[in-house]
N, C-alpha and C positions, 0 to 999 in steps of 0.2 A: 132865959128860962130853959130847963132843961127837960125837952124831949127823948128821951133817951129810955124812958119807964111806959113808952108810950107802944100798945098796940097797933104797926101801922100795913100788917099786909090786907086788911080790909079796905085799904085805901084806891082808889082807882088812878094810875098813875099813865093811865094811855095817852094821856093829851102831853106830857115832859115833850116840849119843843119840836110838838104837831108832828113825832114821827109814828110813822103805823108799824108796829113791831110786829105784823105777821110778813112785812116784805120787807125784810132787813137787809137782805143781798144789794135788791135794784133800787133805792133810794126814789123812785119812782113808784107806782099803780098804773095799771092798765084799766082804761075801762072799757065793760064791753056790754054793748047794747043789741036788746033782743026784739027792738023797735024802731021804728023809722025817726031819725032826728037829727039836728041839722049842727048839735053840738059839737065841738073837737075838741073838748077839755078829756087831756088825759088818754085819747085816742091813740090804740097801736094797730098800727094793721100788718095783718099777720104776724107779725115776728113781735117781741115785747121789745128788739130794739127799734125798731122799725114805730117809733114812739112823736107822738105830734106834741110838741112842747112850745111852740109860740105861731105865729100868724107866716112867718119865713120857713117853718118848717114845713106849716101847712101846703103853702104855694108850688114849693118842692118836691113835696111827695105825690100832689095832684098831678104836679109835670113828670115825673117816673109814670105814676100808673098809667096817664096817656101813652108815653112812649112805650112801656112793658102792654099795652093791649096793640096798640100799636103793631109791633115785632110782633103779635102773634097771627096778623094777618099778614105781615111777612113774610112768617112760617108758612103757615097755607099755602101761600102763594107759590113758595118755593118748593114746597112738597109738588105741589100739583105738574109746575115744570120738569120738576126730576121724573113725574110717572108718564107726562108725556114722553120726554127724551128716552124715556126707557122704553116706553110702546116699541118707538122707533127702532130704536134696537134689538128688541126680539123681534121686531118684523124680519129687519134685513140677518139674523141668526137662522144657520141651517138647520135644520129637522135634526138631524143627524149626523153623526161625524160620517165623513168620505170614508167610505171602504176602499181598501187597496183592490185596485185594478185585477179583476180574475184575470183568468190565461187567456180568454177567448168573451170579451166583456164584448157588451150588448150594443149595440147604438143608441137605446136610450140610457141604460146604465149611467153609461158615459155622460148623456148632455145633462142626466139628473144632478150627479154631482158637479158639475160646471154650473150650472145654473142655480143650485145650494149655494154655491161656495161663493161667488163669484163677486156678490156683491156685500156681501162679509166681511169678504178680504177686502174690498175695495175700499170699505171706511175706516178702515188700521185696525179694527178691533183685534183684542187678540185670538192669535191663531189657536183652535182644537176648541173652542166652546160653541157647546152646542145650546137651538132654544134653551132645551129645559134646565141645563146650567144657570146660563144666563138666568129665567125667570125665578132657579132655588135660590140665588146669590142675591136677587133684586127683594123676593120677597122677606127676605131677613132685614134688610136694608127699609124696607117699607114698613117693617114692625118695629122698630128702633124708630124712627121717623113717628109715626102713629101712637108709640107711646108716650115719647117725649111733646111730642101734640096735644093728648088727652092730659096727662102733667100738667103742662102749659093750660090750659083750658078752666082745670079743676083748681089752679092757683089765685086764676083770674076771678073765678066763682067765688075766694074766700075773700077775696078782698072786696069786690061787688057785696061779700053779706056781711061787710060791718053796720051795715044799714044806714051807714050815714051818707044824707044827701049829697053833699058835695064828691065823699068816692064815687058814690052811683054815676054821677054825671060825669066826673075825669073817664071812668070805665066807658061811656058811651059815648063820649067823644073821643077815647084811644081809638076803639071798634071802629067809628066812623071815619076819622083820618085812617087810619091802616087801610079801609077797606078804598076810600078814594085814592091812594096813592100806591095799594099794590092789588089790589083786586080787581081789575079792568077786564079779565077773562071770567070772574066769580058770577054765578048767580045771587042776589039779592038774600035768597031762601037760606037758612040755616038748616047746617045738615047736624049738627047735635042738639040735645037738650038743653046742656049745662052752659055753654058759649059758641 
C-alpha cells in the first residue's frame, strides 16, 4: 500500500526508539528534584556528567561526596594551623625596621632594636620585614584561603540540595569523618550558615 499521498506531519513521532529530541547532544536526562526523595533514577549532581546511571555508580559517587566533604574539614583544619603559625610569626616580627645607628644613639635606642630584631633573626625569617609586611602579605594569603573555603562550602551546599536521601547522608557522614579525623582542635559549633 502506498503511503506516499498521505498527510503525516500531524503525526506524533516522539516515542521513534524512546529518544527525547530536546536532549539530542547527551543521550542521557537529568533529573532534578525539588523534594525530598530517596530515588537515583537519572540523578546528576552537580555537573550533567556527574550522572548516576546504575547501583555501582551510585556506591561511587556516595564515596567521593564523603571524601570531597571530608577534605573540607581538612581545609579548615589547615586553614586554622596556617593562622596559628602565622600569629606566631607576627609575634616574633619587629614593629619596625632598625634604623641605622645615629652618631650619638641612646642606650635605649640601642637595646630597642636588639630586642626587636633579635628574635626575628633568630627564627631564619627573612631579613627587612617588618609586623605590618608580614600581616599585608598574610592577609592576602588568608583571602585566597577564605575564598576558596566559601567555594568549597557553597559546592558542598549544591550537592547536599539534590534532595536526595542518600547524598544527604554521604554529606553528613563526609562532615563527620572529616571532622573526627581532622578537627580535634575545632569546636563542635558551626561558624557558617551554608556548611
Amino acid at each position: 500500500m502506498d503511503h506516499s499521498g498521505h498527510d503525516h506531519h500531524h503525526m506524533d513521532h516522539s516515542s521513534h526508539g524512546g529518544m527525547d529530541h530536546g536532549d539530542m547532544g547527551g543521550g542521557h536526562k537529568c533529573n532534578m528534584n525539588m523534594l525530598f526523595t530517596w530515588d537515583t533514577t537519572d540523578l546528576c549532581i552537580v555537573f550533567r556528567q556527574w550522572h548516576i546511571t546504575s547501583n555501582v555508580s551510585l556506591v561511587v559517587s556516595l564515596a567521593a561526596i564523603v571524601a570531597i566533604c571530608a577534605g573540607y574539614e581538612a581545609l579548615r583544619e589547615g586553614t586554622r594551623r596556617y593562622e596559628a603559625m602565622l600569629s606566631k610569626r607576627i609575634d616574633t616580627a619587629p614593629r619596625k625596621f632598625p634604623r641605622s645607628p645615629s652618631p650619638s644613639p641612646s642606650p635605649r635606642a640601642s637595646e630597642d632594636t636588639v630586642t626587636e630584631t633579635a628574635p626575628f633573626l633568630a627564627l631564619g625569617r627573612r631579613a627587612g620585614q617588618n609586623r605590618e609586611q608580614v600581616t599585608r602579605r598574610a592577609h592576602v594569603t588568608k583571602a585566597v584561603l577564605y575564598g576558596i573555603q566559601n567555594f568549597y562550602a557553597f559546592m558542598i551546599m549544591l550537592i547536599f540540595m539534590t534532595y536526595n536521601g542518600w547524598v544527604m547522608i554521604a554529606v553528613s557522614l563526609g562532615a563527620g569523618l572529616g571532622y573526627l579525623v581532622f578537627g580535634g582542635s575545632t569546636a563542635v559549633t558551626k561558624e557558617t550558615a551554608c556548611h
